[in-house]
C-alpha positions in Angstrom: -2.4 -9.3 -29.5 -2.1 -7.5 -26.3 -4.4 -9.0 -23.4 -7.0 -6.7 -21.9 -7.5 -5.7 -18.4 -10.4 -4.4 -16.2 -10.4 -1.0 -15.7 -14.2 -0.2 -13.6 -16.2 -1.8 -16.1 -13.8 -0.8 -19.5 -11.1 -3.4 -21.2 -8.4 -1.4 -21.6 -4.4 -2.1 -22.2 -2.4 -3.3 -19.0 -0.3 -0.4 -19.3 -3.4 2.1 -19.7 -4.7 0.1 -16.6 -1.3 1.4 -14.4 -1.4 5.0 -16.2 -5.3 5.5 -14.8 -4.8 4.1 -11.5 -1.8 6.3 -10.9 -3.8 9.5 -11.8 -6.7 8.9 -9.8 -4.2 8.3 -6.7 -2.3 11.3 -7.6 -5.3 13.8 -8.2 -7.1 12.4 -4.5 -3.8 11.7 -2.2 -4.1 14.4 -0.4 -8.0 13.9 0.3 -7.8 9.9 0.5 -7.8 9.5 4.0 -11.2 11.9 4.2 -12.8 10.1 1.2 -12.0 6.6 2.8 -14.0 7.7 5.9 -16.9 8.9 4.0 -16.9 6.3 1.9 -17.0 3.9 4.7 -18.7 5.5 7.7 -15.1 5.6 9.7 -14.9 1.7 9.4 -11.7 1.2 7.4 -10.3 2.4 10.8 -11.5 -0.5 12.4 -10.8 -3.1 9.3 -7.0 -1.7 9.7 -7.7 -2.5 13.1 -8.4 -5.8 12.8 -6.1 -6.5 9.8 -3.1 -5.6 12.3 -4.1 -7.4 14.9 -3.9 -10.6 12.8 -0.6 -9.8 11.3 0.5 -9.7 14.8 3.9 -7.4 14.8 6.3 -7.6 16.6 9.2 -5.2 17.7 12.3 -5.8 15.5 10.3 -7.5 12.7 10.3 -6.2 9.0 7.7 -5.8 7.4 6.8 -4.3 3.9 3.3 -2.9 3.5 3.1 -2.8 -0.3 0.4 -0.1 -1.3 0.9 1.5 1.9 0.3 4.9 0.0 -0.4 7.3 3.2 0.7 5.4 5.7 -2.4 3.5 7.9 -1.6 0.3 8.4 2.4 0.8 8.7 1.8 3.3 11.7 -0.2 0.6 13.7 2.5 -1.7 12.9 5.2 0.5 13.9 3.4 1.5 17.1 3.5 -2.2 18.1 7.4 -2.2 17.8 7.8 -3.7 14.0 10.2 -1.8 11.4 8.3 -1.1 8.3 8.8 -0.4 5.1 5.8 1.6 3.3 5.9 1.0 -0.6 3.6 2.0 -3.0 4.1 3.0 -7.2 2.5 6.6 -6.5 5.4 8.9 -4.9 1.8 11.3 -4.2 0.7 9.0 -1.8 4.0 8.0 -0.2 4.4 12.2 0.4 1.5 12.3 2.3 2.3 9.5 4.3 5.5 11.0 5.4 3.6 14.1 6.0 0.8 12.0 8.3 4.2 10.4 9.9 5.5 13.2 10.8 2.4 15.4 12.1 2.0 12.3 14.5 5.5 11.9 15.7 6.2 8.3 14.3 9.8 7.6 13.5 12.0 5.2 11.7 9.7 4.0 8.9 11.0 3.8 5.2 9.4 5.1 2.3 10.0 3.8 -1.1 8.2 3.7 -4.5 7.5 0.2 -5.7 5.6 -1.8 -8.6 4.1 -4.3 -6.5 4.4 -6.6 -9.7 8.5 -6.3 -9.6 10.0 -5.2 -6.7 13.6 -4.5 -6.3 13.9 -5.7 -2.6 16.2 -8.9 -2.2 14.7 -12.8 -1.8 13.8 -12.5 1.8 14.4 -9.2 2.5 11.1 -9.0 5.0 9.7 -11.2 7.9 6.0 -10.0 6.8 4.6 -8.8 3.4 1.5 -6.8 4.1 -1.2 -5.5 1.4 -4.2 -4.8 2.1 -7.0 -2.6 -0.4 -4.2 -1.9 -2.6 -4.8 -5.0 -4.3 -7.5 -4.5 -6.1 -6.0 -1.7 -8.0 -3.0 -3.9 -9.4 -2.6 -5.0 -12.9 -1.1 -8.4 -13.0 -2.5 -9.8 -9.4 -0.7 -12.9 -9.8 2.6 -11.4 -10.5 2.2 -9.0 -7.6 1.3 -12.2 -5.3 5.0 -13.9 -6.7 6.7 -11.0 -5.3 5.0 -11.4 -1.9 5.8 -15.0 -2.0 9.4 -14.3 -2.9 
């Protein structure tokens, strides 16, 4: 018996779970940025803000922000000097990002599609591990939360 999942307020398969996520970030990537300042009055600006400015990044630190889709909170890391690595399982989301990076001028970040629930990145491969709304979209939250540790 396969274990059931929250999907909004439906039980549904794990696997259905990652295929339904994926194609609502597909169909809004290139409107997500827009939505999430509707959505939230412009305040996810500031929450990034602040989410940052606890992280505390420094130049020549790595950091991967996991879920980093189009790119928010690695460009405030970057400007503070870190390297980042912006992952995230929909390639949609990571194109926009690169777009945004590039429209604004900001260099030298990596891009690469990840399952935050298996990553193929080495033991230690990152001074920081950042993720920030993204988790509440993944599957298996502890298994996502063992790759961060690892």
């Amino acid at each position: 018996m396969t274990s059931k999942v929250n999907f909004g307020d439906e039980l549904v398969d794990p696997e259905e779970k990652t295929r339904r996520v994926g194609a609502v970030f597909s169909s809004v990537a290139r409107r997500y940025d827009v939505m999430n300042d509707l959505m939230s009055g412009g305040l996810h600006r500031l929450w990034k803000d602040r989410f940052v400015a606890r992280v505390k990044p420094r130049p020549g630190e790595r950091i991967l922000d996991m879920a980093g889709g189009t790119g928010d909170v690695a460009f405030r890391m970057a400007r503070r000097g870190a390297t980042v690595t912006v992952a995230d399982i929909n390639a949609d989301m990571l194109e926009v990002g690169r777009e945004h990076a590039g429209q604004r001028g900001i260099e030298g970040l990596a891009w690469q599609v990840e399952d935050a629930q298996s990553l193929t990145f080495d033991d230690r491969s990152f001074d920081a591990y950042t993720i920030a709304f993204g988790i509440r979209n993944v599957t298996d939250i502890g298994a996502a939360l063992g790759e961060a540790y690892r």
